[in-house]
DRENPA-494853 format. One record per residue (C-alpha): residue in three letters; x, y, z. Coordinates in steps of 0.5 Angstrom, whole numbers, padded with zeros to 4 digits, always signed. Example, Ala and Ser with C-alpha at 12.3 -4.5 7.8 and 13.67 -1.06 7.14 Angstrom:
BEGIN
ALA+0025-0009+0016/SER+0027-0002+0014/
//
This chain:
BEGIN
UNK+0262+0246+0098/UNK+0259+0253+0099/UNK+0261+0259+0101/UNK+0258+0259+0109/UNK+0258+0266+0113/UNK+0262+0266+0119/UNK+0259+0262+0124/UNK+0261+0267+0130/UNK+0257+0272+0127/UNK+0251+0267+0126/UNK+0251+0266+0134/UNK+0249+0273+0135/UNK+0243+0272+0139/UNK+0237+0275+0135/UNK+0234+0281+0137/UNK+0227+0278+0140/UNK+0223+0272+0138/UNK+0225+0268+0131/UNK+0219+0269+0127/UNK+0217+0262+0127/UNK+0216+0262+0134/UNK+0210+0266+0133/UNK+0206+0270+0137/UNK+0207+0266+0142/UNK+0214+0267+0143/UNK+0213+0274+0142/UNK+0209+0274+0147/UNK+0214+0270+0151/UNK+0220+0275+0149/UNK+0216+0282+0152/UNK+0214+0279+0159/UNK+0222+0277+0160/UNK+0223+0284+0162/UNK+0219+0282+0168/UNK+0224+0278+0170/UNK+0230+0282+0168/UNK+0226+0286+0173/UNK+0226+0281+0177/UNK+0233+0280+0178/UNK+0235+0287+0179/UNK+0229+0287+0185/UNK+0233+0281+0188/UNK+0240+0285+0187/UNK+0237+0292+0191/UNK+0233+0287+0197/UNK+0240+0283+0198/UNK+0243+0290+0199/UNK+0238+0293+0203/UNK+0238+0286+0208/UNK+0247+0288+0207/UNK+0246+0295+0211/UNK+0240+0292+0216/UNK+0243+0287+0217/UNK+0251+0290+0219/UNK+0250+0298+0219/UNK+0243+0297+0224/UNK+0244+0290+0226/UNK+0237+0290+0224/UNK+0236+0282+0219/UNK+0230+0282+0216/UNK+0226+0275+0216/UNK+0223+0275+0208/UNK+0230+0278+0204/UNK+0234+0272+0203/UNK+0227+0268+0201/UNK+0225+0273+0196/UNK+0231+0273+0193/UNK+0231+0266+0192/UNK+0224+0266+0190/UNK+0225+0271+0184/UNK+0232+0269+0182/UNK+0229+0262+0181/UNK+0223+0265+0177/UNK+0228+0268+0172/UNK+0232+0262+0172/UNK+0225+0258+0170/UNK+0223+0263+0165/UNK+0229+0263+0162/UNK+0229+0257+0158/UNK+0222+0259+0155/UNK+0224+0266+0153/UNK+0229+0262+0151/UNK+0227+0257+0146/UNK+0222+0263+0144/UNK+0229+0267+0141/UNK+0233+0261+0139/UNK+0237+0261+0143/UNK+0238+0255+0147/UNK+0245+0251+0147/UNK+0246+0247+0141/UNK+0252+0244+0137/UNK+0253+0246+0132/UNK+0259+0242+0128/UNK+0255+0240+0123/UNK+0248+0244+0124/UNK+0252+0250+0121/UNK+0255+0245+0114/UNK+0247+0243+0113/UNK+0244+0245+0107/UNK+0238+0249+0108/UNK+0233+0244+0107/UNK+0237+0239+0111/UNK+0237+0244+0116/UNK+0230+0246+0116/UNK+0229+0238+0117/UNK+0234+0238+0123/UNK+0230+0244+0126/UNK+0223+0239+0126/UNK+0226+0233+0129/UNK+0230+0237+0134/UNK+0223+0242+0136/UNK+0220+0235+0137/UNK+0225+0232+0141/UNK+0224+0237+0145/UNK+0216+0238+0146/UNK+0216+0230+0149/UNK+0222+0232+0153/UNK+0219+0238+0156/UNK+0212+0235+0156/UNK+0215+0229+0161/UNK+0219+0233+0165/UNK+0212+0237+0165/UNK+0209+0230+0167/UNK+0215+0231+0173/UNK+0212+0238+0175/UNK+0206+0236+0176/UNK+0207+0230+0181/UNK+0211+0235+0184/UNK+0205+0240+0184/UNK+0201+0235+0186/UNK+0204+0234+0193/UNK+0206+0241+0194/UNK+0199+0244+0193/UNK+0194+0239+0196/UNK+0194+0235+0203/UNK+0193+0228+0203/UNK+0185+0229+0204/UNK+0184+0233+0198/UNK+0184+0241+0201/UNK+0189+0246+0198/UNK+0195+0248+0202/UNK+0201+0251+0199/UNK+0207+0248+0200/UNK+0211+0253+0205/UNK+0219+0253+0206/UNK+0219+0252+0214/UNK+0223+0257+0216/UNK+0221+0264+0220/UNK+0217+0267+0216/UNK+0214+0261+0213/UNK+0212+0264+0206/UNK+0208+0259+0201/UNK+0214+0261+0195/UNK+0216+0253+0194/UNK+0209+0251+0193/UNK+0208+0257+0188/UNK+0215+0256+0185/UNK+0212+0249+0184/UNK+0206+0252+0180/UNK+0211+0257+0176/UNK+0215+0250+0174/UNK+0209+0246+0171/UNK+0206+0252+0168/UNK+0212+0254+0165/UNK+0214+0247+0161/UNK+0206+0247+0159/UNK+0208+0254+0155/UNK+0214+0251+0153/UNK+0212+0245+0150/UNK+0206+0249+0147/UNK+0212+0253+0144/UNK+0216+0247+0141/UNK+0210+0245+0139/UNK+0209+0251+0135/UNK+0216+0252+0133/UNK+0216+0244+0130/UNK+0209+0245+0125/UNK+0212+0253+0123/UNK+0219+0250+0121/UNK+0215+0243+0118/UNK+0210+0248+0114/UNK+0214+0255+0113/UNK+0218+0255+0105/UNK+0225+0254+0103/UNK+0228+0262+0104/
//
């Protein structure tokens, strides 16, 4: 048996998207600050909406939507970013006592899984979509939350969802031909 690093070390997150993710992922990767961005934003309205709310007694009607909406956006592209940085959940009892042509086989097998996986939920997405942004006769109304303000952040965070397992798959399918044609290092 050969000697394997520490496998504590081997979980450090890598710093941005592995090299097979290719553009793409670089891509992916530099548009997570956005969403980074993002939660920050939701955390400032919260505590804006907190002093209006019980300093001035002034509630607004759009925080606690808005932040909802931004945290549901970051949440959804964080499995794209992600996948683009290898950084998913996996098990790794046996991943790690693979050889590495064992593994680079692994790695094919589970990024192909994981494009039909992504490419029904995909299809979920889209049937979701279809209702939330088409009325039966065929006009485009986006759907709305129903409350106060009203806003269309359902129908938008629907398209969001579908949009983002599109890429998802496009990227696992990319991982897949990059870790089947890429040399033994």
């Amino acid at each position: 048996m050969e000697n394997r690093p520490d496998p504590i070390g081997e979980l450090d997150a890598p710093d941005g998207a592995i090299h097979e993710a290719g553009l793409l992922g670089r891509g992916i990767d530099r548009l997570g600050v956005i969403f980074a961005f993002a939660i920050l934003a939701s955390a400032v309205i919260l505590g804006i909406e907190v002093v209006l709310r019980y300093v001035f007694n002034a509630p607004t009607i759009w925080a606690h939507e808005t932040v909802i909406f931004l945290n549901a956006t970051a949440f959804v592209y964080g499995g794209l970013y992600v996948v683009s940085r290898d950084a998913h959940i996996r098990v790794v009892l046996i991943y790690d006592y693979l050889s590495r042509p064992w593994r680079r086989i692994l790695d094919v097998v589970i990024s192909l899984v994981c494009l039909v996986a992504t490419a029904f939920f995909g299809w979920a997405a889209w049937q979701s979509l279809v209702r939330a942004v088409w009325t039966p006769s065929g006009a485009i109304r986006l759907e709305s939350s129903g409350s106060a303000w009203d806003p269309p952040t359902p129908g938008l965070l629907k398209i969001f969802l579908f949009s983002i397992l599109v890429i998802m798959a496009v990227q696992f399918a990319v991982l897949a031909w990059n870790y089947m044609t890429r040399r033994s290092q």
